[in-house]
C-alpha positions in Angstrom: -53.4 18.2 -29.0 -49.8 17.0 -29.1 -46.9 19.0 -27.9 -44.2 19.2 -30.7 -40.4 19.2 -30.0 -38.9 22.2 -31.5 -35.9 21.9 -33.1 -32.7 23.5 -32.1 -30.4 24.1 -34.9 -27.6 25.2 -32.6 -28.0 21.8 -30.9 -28.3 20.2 -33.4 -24.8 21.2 -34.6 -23.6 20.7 -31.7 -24.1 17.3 -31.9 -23.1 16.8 -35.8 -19.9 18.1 -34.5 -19.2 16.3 -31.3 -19.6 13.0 -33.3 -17.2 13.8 -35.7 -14.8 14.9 -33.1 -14.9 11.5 -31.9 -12.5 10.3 -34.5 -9.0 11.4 -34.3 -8.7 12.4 -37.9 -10.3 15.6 -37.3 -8.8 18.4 -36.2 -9.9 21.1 -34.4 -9.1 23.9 -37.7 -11.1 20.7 -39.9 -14.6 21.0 -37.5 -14.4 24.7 -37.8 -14.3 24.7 -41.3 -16.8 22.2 -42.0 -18.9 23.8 -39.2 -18.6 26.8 -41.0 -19.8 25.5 -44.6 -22.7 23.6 -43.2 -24.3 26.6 -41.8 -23.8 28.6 -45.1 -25.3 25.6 -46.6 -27.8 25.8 -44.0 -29.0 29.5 -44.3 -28.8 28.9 -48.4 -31.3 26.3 -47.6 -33.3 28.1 -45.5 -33.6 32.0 -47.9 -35.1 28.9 -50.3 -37.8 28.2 -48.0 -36.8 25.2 -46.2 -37.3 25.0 -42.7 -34.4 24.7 -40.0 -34.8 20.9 -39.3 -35.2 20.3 -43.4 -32.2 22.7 -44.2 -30.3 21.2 -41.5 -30.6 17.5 -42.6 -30.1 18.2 -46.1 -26.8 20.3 -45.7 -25.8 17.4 -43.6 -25.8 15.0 -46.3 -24.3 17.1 -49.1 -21.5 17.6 -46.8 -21.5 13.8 -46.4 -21.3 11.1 -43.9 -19.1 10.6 -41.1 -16.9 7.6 -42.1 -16.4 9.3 -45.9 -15.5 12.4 -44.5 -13.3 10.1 -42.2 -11.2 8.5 -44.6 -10.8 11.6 -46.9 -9.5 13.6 -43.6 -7.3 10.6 -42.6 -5.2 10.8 -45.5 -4.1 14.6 -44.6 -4.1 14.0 -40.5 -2.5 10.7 -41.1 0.9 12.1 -38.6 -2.5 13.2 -35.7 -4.1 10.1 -36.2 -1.0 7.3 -35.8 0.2 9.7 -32.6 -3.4 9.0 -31.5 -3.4 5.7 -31.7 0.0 5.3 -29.9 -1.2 7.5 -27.0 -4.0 5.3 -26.5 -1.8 2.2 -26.6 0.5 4.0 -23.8 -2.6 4.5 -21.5 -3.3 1.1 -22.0 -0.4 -0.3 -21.0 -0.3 2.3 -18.2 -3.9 0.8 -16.8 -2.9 -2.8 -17.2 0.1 -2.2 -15.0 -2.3 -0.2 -12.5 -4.6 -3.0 -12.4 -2.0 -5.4 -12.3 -0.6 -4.1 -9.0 -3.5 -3.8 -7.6 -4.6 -7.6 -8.2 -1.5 -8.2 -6.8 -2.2 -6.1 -3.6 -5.7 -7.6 -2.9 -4.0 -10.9 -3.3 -1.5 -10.5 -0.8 -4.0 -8.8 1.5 -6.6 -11.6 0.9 -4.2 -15.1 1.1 -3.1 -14.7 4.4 -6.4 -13.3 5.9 -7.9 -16.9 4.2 -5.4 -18.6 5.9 -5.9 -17.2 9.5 -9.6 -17.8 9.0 -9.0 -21.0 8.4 -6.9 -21.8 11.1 -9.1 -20.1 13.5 -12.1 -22.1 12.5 -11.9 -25.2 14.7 -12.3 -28.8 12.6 -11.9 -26.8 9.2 -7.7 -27.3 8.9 -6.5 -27.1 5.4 -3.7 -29.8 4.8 -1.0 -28.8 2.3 -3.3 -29.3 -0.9 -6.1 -27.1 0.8 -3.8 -24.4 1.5 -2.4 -24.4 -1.6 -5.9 -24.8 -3.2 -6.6 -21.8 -1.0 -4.0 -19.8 -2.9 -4.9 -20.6 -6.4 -8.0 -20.3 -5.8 -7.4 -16.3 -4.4 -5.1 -15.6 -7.0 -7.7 -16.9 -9.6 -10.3 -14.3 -8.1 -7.9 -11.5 -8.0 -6.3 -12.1 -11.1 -5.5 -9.1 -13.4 -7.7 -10.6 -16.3 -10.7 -11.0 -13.5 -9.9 -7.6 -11.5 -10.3 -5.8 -15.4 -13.4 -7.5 -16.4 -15.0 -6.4 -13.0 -14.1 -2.5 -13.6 -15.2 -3.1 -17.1 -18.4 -4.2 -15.9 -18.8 -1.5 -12.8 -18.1 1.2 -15.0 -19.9 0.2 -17.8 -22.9 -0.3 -15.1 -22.1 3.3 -13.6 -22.1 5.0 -16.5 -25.0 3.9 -17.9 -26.8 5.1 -14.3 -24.7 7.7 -13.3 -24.6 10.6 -15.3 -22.0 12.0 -13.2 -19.5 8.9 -13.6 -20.1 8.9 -17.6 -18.9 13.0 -17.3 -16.2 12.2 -15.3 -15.1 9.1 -17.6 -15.1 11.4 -20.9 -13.7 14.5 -19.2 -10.7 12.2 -18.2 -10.4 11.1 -21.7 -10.5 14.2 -23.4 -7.5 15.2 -20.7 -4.5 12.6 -21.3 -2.1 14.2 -20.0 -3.2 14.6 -16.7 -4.8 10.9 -17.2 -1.5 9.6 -18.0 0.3 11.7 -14.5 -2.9 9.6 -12.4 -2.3 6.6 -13.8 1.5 6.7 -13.1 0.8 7.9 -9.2 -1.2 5.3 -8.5 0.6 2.7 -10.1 3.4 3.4 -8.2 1.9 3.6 -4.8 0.0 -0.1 -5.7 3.3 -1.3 -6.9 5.4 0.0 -3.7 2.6 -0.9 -1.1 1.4 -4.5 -2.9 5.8 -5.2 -2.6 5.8 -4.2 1.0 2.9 -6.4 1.7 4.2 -9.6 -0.1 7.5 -9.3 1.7 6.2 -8.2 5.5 2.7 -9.9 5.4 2.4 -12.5 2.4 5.5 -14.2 2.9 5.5 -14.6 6.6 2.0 -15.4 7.0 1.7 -18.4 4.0 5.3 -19.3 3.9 7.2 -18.5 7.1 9.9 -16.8 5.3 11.3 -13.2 6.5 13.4 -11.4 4.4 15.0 -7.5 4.4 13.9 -5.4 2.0 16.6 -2.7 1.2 14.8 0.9 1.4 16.9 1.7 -2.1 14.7 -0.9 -4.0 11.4 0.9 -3.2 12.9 3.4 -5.3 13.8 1.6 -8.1 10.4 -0.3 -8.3 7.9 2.3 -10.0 11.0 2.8 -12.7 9.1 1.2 -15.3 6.4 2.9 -14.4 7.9 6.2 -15.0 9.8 5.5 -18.3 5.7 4.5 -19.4 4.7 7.8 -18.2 7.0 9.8 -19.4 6.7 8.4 -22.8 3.0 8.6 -22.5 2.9 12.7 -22.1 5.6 12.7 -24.8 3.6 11.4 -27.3 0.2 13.3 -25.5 2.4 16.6 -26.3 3.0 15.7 -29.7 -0.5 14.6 -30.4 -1.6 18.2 -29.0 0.7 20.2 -31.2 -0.4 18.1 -34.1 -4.3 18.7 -33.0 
């Protein structure tokens, strides 16, 4: 005999819900209500002799599907949505400069290293082309276009395999705010210790030059950083009050 799934109504919604809370034009007062008049639908359904699962999927589809309901809720949330959008475009930027400073760290870490190796492997002596070959080559590997397309790929692998990474992923999006705070603390310690490391390691290994770095301008480096942050909660406030 075959085992039969049953069906959980209260999951079920669950789900309906969740998926529609993907979309920005939804607020939270909008899935209440239509939470609410899909289970009245439901238990009208049901007095009428339809089971949970039939009641469930019916109600569903009077209520209609997610991308009309979208566009007919876009047009009152339309302030929610456009802060939503903006917010997202300020944690881009925010990663891009995070990964950006790190390329640029693991480049300055990696150049020189490649040089030493070089040098210390007798018969293998890079003349000026090779060394500069060398460089290109390290700066091609650990360029901010590669270094994103390698995290795309590792978290995309990760959280497809780890349960645990995909939970961490969504609980970080569902918290800008603090993403946003994370994002700007590591970009500046990248940014100050990938500067420190091109002026006190890069520059005196590959090119010979020394030069004094002013402890002022360490503080002045993550500025642009900050502006982005701060703009980034701004709008993250604004897009909760609107939620």
């Amino acid at each position: 005999m075959e085992n039969q799934t049953t069906f959980d109504l209260n999951h079920a919604i669950q789900r309906w819900r969740e998926n529609l809370a993907q979309s920005p034009v939804f607020e939270r007062e909008n899935l209440n209500e239509l939470e609410s008049h899909l289970r009245d639908s439901i238990t009208t359904l049901q007095s009428r002799g339809l089971s949970a699962e039939e009641a469930f999927m019916v109600a569903t589809k009077r209520i209609g599907k997610s991308d009309a309901l979208e566009k007919e809720f876009g047009k009152v949330n339309g302030r929610a949505v456009w802060l939503d959008r903006l917010l997202w475009i300020l944690l881009g930027f925010q990663a891009w400069s995070l990964i950006s400073n790190l390329s640029r760290l693991a480049t300055g870490v990696v150049s020189p290293l490649g040089l030493q190796l070089n040098d210390m492997l007798p018969g293998f002596g890079l003349h000026k082309l090779g060394e500069g070959l060398l460089r290109n080559t390290v700066s091609i590997i650990f360029s901010p276009l590669v270094t994103t397309i390698a995290f795309s790929i590792l978290a995309w692998y990760f959280a497809r395999t780890k349960q645990g990474v995909l939970d961490f992923i969504q609980a970080s999006l569902k918290r800008p705010l603090t993403l946003a705070c994370c994002l700007f603390l590591a970009c500046a310690v990248f940014r100050i210790t990938a500067t420190l490391v091109f002026r006190y390691w890069y520059l005196p290994t590959v090119f010979h030059i020394r030069e004094h770095y002013p402890t002022t301008t360490l503080i002045l480096i993550p500025f642009s950083d900050a502006i982005l942050a701060v703009l980034t909660v701004l709008v993250a406030r604004l897009q909760a009050a609107a939620a």
